[in-house]
C-alpha positions in Angstrom: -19.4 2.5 -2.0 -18.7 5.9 -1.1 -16.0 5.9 2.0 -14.8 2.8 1.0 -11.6 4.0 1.1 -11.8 6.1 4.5 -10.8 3.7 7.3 -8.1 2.0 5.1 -6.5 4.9 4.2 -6.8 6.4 8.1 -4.9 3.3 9.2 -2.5 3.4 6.5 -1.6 7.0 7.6 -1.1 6.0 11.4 1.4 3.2 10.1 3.4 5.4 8.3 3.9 8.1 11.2 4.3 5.1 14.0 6.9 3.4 11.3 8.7 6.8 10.9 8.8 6.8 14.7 10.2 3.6 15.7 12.6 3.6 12.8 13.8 7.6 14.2 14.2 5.5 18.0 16.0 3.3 17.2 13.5 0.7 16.9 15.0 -2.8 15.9 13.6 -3.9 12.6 11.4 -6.8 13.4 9.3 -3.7 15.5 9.5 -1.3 12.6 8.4 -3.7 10.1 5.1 -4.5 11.9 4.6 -0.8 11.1 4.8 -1.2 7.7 1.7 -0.3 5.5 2.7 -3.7 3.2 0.8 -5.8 4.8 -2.3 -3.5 4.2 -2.2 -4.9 0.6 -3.1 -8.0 1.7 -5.6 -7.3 3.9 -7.2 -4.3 2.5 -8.4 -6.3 -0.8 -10.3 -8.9 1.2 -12.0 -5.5 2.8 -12.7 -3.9 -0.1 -14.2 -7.6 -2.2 -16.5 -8.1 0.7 -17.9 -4.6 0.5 -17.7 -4.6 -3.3 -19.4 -8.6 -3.4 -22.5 -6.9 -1.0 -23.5 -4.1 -3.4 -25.3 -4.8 -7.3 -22.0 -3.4 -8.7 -22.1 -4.5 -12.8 -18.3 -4.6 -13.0 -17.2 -6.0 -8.9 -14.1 -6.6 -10.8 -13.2 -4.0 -12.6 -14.7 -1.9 -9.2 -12.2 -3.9 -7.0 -9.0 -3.1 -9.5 -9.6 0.4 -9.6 -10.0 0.8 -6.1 -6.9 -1.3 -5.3 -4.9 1.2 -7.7 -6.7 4.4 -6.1 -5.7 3.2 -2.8 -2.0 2.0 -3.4 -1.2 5.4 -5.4 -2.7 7.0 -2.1 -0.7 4.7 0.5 2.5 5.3 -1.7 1.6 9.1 -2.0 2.2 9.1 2.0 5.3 7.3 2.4 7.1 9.9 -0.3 7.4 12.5 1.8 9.1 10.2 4.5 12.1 9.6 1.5 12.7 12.9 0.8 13.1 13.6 4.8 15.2 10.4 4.5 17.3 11.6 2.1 17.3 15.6 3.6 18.2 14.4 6.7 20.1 11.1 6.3 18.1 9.0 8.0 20.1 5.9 9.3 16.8 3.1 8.8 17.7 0.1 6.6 14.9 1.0 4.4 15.9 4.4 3.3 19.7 3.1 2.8 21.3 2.7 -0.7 22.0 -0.5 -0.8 18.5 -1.4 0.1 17.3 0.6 -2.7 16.7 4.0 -1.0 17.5 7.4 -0.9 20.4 7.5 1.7 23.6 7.0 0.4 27.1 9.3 -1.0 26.2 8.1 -4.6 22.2 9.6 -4.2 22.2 12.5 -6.8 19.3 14.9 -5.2 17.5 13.9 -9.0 17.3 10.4 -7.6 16.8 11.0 -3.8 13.8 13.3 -4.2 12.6 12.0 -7.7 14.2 9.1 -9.4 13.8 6.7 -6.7 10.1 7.8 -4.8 8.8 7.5 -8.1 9.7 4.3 -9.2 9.1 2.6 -6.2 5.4 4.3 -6.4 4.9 3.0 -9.5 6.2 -0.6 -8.4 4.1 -0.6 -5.9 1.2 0.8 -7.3 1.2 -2.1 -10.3 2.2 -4.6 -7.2 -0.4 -3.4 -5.5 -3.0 -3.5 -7.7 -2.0 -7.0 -8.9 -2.1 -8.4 -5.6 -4.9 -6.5 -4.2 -6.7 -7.5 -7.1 -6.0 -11.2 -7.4 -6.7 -12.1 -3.5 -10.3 -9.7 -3.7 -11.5 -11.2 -6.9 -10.9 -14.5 -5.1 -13.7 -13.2 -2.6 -15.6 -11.8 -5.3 -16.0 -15.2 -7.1 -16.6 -16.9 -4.5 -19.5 -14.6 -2.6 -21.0 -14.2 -6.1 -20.9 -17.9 -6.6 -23.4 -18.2 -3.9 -25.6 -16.1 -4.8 -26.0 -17.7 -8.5 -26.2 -20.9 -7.6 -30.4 -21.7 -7.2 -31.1 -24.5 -5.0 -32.8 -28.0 -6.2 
C-alpha cells in the first residue's frame, strides 16, 4: 500500500498547473475544464479499490475511505494556493469569479478571498470526495472480494 497515493497525486498536480495555464491564456472553458482535477475523483477510487481489493487488508473499506479523504484533502490543498493568486491578482477565469462562488469579485473581503471561501470549498470537497470516492471503490471492493469468497461446486 505504501505509494498508493504517489502517481495520483503527481497527476493531480500537473492538472492543476496546466488548468492554471489555459485558464491565464485565455483558454475557452470546455479546454480548461478537461484540466480539471474533478474528474480524478471518479477515477482515482476505482485505482485505489483495485489496489486495495489485491492486498489481505482487514478493513478494504475503511482503507479505501481513508485514503479517498487523505487524497482529496491533498488535491484540494493544491488548488488553494491558485484562489488566493486568483483573488491577489484578479484573475478573470469563470471559476475564481464571485458569482460562481470564488474569490474574484468587489464584495470579496480579503477574510473570504484568502480564507472563508478556500476553506469551505476544501471541506466540500473533501466530504464530496470522500463520499464519492468511497461509494464507486467499495463497489469494486465488493465485487473483487465477491470472487474470491465464493468456493466453486
Amino acid at each position: 500500500m505504501k505509494g498508493l497515493m504517489k502517481w495520483p497525486l503527481i497527476i493531480a498536480a500537473i492538472l492543476v498547473v496546466l488548468r492554471v495555464t489555459s485558464e491565464q491564456m485565455g483558454a475557452p472553458e470546455a479546454v480548461n475544464k478537461i484540466f480539471g482535477v474533478t474528474w480524478l475523483f471518479f477515477l482515482v477510487p476505482f485505482y485505489f479499490a483495485f489496489k486495495i481489493a489485491a492486498t489481505n487488508d482487514a478493513h478494504p473499506y475503511k482503507t479505501l475511505f481513508l485514503k479517498m479523504a487523505i487524497f482529496a484533502a491533498l488535491v484540494r490543498a493544491m488548488i488553494i494556493p491558485t484562489y488566493w493568486l486568483a483573488y491577489r491578482f484578479n484573475w478573470s477565469a469563470q471559476r475564481f469569479s464571485a458569482e460562481e462562488g470564488g474569490v474574484v469579485g468587489d464584495a470579496i473581503s480579503p477574510l473570504s478571498g484568502y480564507l472563508l471561501i478556500p476553506l469551505s470549498a476544501l471541506i466540500a470537497w473533501v466530504i464530496a470526495g470522500t463520499l464519492i470516492g468511497g461509494g464507486l471503490g467499495s463497489l469494486v471492493i465488493a465485487w473483487k472480494r465477491r470472487g474470491v469468497t465464493e468456493t466453486p461446486v
